[in-house]
VMD Tcl script that builds the backbone (N, CA, C; Angstrom):
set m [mol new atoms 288]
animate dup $m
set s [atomselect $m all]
$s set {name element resname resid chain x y z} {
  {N N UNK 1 A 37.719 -17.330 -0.103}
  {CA C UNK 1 A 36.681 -18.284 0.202}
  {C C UNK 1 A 36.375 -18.355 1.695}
  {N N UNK 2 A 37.391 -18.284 2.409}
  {CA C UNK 2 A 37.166 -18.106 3.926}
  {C C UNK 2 A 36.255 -17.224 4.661}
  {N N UNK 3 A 37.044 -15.711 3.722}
  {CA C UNK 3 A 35.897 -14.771 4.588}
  {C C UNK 3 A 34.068 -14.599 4.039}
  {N N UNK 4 A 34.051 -15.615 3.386}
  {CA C UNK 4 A 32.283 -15.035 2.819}
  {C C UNK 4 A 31.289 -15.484 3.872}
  {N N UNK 5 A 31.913 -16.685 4.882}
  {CA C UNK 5 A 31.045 -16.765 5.771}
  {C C UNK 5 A 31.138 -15.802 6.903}
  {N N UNK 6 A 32.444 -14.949 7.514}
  {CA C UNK 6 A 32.492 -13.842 7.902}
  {C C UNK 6 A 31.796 -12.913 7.561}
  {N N UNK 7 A 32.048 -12.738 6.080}
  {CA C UNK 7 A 30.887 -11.487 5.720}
  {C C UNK 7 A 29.538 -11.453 5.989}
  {N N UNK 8 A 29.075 -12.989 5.768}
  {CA C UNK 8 A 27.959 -12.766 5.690}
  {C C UNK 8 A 27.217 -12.312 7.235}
  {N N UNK 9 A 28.012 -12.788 8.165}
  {CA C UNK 9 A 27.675 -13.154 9.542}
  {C C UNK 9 A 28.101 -11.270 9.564}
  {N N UNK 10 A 28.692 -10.504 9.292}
  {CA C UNK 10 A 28.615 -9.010 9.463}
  {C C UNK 10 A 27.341 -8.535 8.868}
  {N N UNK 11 A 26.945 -8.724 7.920}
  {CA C UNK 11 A 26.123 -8.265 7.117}
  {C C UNK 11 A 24.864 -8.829 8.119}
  {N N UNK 12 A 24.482 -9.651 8.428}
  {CA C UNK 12 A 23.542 -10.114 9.323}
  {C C UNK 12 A 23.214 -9.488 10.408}
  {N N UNK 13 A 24.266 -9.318 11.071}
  {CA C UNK 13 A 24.889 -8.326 12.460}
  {C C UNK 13 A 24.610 -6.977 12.284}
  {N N UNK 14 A 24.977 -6.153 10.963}
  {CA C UNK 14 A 24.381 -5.044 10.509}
  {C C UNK 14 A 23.295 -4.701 10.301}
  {N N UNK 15 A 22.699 -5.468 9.589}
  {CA C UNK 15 A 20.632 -5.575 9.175}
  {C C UNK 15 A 19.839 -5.726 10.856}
  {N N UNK 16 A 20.447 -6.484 11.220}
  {CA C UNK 16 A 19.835 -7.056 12.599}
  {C C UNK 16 A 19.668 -6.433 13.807}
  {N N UNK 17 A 20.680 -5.578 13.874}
  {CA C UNK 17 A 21.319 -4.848 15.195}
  {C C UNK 17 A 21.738 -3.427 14.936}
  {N N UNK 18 A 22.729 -3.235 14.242}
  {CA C UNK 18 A 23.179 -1.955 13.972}
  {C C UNK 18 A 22.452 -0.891 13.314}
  {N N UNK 19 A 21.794 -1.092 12.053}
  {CA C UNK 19 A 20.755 -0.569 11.294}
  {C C UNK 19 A 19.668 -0.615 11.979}
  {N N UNK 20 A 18.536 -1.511 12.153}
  {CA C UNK 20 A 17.786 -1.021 13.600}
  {C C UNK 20 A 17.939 0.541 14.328}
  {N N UNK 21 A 19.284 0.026 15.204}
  {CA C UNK 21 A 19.543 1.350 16.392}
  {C C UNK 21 A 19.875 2.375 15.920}
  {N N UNK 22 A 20.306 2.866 14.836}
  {CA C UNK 22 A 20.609 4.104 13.903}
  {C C UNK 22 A 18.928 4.424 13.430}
  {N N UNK 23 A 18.108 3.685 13.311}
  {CA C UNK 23 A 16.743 4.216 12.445}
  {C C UNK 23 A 16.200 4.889 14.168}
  {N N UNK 24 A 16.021 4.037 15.176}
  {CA C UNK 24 A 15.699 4.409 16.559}
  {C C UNK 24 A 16.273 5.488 17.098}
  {N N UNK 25 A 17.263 6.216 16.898}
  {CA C UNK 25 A 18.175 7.278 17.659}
  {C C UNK 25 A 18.261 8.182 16.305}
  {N N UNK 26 A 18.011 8.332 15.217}
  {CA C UNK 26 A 16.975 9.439 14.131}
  {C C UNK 26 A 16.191 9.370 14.684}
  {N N UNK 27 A 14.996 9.018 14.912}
  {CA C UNK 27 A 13.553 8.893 14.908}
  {C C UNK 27 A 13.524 10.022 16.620}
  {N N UNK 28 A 14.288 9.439 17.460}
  {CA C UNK 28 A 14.517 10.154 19.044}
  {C C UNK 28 A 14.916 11.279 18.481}
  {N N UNK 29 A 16.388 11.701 18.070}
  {CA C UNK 29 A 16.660 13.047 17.402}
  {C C UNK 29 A 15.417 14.034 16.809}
  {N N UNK 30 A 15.034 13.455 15.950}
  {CA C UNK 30 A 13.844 14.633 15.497}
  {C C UNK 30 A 12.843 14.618 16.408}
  {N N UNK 31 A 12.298 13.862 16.653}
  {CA C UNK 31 A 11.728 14.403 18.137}
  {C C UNK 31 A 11.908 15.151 19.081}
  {N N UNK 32 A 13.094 15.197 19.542}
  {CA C UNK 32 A 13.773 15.840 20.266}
  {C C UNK 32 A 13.448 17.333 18.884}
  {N N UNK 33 A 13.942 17.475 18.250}
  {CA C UNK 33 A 14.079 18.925 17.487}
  {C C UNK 33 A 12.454 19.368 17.480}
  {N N UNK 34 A 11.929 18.469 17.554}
  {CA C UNK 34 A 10.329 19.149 17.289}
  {C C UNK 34 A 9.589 19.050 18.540}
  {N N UNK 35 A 9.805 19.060 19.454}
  {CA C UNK 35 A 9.413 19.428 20.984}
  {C C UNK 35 A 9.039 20.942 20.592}
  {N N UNK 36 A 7.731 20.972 21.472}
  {CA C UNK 36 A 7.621 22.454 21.310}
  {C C UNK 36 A 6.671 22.646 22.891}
  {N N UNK 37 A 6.136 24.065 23.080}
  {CA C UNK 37 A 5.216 24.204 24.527}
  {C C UNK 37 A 4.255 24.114 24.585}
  {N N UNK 38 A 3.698 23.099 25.672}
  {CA C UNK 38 A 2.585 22.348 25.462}
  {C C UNK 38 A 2.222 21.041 25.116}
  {N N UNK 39 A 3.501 20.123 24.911}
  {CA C UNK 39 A 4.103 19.236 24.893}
  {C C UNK 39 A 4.039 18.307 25.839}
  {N N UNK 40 A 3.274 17.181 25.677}
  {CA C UNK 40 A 3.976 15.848 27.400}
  {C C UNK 40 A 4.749 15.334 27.018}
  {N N UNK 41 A 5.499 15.093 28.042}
  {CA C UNK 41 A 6.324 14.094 27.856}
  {C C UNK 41 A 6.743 13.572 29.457}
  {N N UNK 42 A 7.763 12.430 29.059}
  {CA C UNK 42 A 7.844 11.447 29.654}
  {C C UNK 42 A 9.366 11.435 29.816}
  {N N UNK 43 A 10.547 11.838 31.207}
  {CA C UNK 43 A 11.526 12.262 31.416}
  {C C UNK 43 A 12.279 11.142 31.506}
  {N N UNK 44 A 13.783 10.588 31.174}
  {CA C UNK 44 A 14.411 9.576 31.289}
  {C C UNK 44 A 13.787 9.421 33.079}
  {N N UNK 45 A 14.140 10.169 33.769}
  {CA C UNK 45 A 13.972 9.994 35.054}
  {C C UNK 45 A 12.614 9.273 35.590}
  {N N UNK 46 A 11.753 9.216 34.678}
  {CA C UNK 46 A 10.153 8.729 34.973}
  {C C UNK 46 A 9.436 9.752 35.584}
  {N N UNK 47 A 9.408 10.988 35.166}
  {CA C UNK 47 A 8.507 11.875 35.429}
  {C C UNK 47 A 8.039 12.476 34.417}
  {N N UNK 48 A 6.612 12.730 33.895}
  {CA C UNK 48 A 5.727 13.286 33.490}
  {C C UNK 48 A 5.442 14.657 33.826}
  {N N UNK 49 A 5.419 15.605 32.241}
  {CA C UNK 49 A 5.427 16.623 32.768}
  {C C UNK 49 A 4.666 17.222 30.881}
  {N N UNK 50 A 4.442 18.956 31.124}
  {CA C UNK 50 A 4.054 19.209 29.973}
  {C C UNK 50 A 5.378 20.613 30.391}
  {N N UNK 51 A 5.764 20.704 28.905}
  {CA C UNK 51 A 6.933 21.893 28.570}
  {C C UNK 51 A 6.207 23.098 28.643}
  {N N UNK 52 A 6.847 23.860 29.228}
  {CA C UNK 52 A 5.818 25.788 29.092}
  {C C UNK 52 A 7.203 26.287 28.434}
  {N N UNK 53 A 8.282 26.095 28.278}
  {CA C UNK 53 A 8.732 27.025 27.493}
  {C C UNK 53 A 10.182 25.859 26.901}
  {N N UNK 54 A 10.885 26.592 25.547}
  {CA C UNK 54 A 11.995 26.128 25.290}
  {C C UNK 54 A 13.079 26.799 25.249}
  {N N UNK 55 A 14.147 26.422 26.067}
  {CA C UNK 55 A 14.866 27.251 25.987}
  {C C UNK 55 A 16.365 26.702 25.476}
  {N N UNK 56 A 16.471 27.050 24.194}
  {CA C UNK 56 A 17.841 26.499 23.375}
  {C C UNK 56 A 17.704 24.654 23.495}
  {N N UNK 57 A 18.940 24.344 24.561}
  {CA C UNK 57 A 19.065 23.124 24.537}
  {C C UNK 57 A 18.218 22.562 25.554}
  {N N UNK 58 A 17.362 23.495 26.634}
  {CA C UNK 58 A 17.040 23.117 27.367}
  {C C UNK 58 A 15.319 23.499 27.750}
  {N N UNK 59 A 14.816 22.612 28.579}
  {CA C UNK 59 A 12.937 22.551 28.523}
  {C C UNK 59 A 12.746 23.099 29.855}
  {N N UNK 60 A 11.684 23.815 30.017}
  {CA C UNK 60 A 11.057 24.321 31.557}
  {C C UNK 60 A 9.922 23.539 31.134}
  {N N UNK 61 A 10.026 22.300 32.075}
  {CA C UNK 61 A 8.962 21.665 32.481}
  {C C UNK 61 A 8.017 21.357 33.654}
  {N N UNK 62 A 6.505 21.300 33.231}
  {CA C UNK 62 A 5.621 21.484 34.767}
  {C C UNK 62 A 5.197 20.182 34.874}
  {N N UNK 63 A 5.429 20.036 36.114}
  {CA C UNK 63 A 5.495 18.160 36.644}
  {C C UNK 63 A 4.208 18.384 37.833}
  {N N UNK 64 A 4.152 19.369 38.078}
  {CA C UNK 64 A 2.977 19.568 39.025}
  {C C UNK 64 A 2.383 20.792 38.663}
  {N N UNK 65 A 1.287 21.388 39.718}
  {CA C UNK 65 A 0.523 22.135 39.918}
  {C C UNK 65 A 1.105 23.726 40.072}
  {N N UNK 66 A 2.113 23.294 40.757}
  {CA C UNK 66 A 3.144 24.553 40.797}
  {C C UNK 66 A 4.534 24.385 41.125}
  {N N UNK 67 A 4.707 23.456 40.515}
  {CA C UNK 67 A 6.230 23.197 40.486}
  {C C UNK 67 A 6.681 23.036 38.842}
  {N N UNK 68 A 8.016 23.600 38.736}
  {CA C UNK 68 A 8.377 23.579 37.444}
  {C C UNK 68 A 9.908 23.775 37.416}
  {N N UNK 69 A 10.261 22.613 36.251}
  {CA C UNK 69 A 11.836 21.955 36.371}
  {C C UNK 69 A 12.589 22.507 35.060}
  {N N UNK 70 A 13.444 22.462 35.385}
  {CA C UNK 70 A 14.492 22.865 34.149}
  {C C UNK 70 A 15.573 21.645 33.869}
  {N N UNK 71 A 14.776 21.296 32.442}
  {CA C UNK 71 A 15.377 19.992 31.578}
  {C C UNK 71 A 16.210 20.111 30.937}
  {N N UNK 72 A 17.489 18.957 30.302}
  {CA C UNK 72 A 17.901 19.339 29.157}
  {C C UNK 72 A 17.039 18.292 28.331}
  {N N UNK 73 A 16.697 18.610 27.207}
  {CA C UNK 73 A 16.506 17.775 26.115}
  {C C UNK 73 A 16.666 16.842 25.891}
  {N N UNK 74 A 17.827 16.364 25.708}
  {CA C UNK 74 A 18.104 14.958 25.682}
  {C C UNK 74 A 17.826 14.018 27.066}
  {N N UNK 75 A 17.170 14.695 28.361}
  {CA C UNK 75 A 16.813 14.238 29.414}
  {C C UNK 75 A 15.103 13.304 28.806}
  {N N UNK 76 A 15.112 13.772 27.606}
  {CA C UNK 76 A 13.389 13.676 27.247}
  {C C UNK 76 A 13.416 11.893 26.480}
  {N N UNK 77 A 12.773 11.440 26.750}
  {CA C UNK 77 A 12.346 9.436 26.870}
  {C C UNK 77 A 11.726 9.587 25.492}
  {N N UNK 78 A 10.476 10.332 25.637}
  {CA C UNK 78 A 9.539 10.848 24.444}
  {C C UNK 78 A 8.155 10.935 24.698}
  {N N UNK 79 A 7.833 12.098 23.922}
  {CA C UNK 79 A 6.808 12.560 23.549}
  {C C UNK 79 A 5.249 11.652 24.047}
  {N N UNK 80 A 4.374 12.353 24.914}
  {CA C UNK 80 A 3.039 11.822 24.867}
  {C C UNK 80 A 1.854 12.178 24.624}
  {N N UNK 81 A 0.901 11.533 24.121}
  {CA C UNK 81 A -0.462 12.477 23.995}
  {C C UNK 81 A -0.960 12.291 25.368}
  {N N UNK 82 A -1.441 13.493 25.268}
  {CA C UNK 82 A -2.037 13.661 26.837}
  {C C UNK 82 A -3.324 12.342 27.180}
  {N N UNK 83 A -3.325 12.035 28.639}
  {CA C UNK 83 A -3.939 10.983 28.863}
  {C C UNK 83 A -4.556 11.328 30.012}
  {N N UNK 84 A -5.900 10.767 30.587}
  {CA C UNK 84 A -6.387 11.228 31.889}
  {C C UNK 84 A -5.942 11.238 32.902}
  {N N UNK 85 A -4.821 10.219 32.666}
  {CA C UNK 85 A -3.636 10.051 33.882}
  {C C UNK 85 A -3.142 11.258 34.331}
  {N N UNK 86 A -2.538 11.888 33.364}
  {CA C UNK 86 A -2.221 13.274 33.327}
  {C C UNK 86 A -2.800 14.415 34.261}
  {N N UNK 87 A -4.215 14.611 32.976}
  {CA C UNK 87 A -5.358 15.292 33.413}
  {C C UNK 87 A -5.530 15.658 35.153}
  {N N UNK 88 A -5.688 14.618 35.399}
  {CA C UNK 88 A -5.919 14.079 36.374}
  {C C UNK 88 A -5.021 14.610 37.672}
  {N N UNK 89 A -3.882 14.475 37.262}
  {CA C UNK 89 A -2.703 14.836 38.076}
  {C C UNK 89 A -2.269 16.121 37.896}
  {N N UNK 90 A -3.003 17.211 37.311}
  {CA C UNK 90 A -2.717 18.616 37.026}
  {C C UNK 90 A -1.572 18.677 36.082}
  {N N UNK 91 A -1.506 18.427 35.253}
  {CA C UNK 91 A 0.220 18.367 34.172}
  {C C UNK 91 A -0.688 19.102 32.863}
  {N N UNK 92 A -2.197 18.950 32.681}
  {CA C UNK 92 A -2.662 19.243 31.513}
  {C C UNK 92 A -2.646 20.639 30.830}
  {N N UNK 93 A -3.076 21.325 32.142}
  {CA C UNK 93 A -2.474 22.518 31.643}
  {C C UNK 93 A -1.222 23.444 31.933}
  {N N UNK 94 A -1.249 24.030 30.709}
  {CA C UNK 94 A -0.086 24.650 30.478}
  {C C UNK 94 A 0.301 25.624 31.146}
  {N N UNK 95 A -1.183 26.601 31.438}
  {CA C UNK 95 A -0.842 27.961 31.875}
  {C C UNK 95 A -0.277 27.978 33.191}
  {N N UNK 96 A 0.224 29.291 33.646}
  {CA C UNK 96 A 1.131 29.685 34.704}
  {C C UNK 96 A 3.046 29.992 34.713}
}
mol reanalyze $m
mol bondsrecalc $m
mol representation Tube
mol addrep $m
């Protein structure tokens, strides 16, 4: 009889919090797997960039005009559709 108000207060704690952050960190995971080149995105670090190539665990990404970084993956925040912001700032295209 004691523990059902324990339980319930887990079960609450689970629905509320735990379940949540497991659906959020799937949802990041496949993302992460479906990155491909040509791609924006948005770097834990706060830089914006589009991917020109993939390599295994890791992204060659162009953050400028002629500069280009070598990511790991899990460095990646997530995925963006391109925006004029972008455009704008030379990230849109891919080539080079």
């Amino acid at each position: 009889m004691n523990f059902v108000p324990l339980i319930a207060i887990f079960l609450i704690f689970y629905f509320l919090l735990i379940r949540p952050q497991q659906k959020q960190m799937q949802n990041h995971d496949k993302m992460l797997k479906n990155l491909k080149k040509g791609d924006h995105i948005l770097t834990n670090g706060g830089l914006y960039g589009v991917i020109t190539a993939v390599k295994g665990a890791d992204l060659e990404v162009k953050i400028s005009e002629e500069v280009k970084v070598l990511l790991a993956k899990s460095g990646v925040a997530k995925r963006l559709e391109e925006t004029p912001a972008l455009a704008q700032n030379g990230v849109a295209s891919t080539q080079g």
